[in-house]
C-alpha positions, 0 to 999 in steps of 0.5 A: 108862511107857506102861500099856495095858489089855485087858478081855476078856469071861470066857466068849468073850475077846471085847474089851470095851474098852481103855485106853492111859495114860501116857507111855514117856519113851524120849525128849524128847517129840516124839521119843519113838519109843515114844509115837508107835509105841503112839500110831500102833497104838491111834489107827490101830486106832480109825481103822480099825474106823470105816473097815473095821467101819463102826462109830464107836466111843465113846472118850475121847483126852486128852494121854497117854490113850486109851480106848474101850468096844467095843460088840458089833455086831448085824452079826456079819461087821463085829463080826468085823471089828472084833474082828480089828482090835483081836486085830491091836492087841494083836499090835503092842502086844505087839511094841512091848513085846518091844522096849521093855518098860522102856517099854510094859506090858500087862495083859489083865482078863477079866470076866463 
């Protein structure tokens, strides 16, 4: 199973960080539609916040594993932007997850 979790700071809901983890085995690896859609939607998500937020995040990619701590901008228009692009990552998780839930899960932490 794939486990994604959201941490959002308590007083905004602001996301702080996220972690993907594990493998869906829907399929044969290499076949497994679930791995690559929730692989697409988080990498994606880093790739496009360096390309439309400016900002290179910090994360970690291993085999099954991806994480990131998202620091807070000083440019408040490209935080937004990055903010938004990860509010966007969370909707097509959440998607992946009324199709696949058996394969998929999400659990959002806040903390102060």
């Amino acid at each position: 199973m794939i486990t994604v979790t959201i941490v959002r700071r308590a007083a905004d809901r602001r996301i702080v960080s996220f972690a993907v983890e594990g493998h869906a085995k829907y399929a044969k690896p290499g076949k497994d539609i679930v791995c690559a859609g929730v692989s697409a939607v988080s990498v994606g998500t880093v790739n496009a916040i360096e390309a439309l937020a400016g900002e290179e995040l910090p994360y970690t990619v291993k085999n099954g594993w991806l994480a990131s701590d998202i620091p807070e901008l000083a440019d408040e228009a490209a935080d937004g932007r990055m903010q938004l692009l990860l509010e966007s990552m969370v909707v097509m998780l959440e998607t992946i997850v009324k199709s696949y839930g058996k394969h998929v899960v999400i659990h959002e932490l806040s903390r102060d």
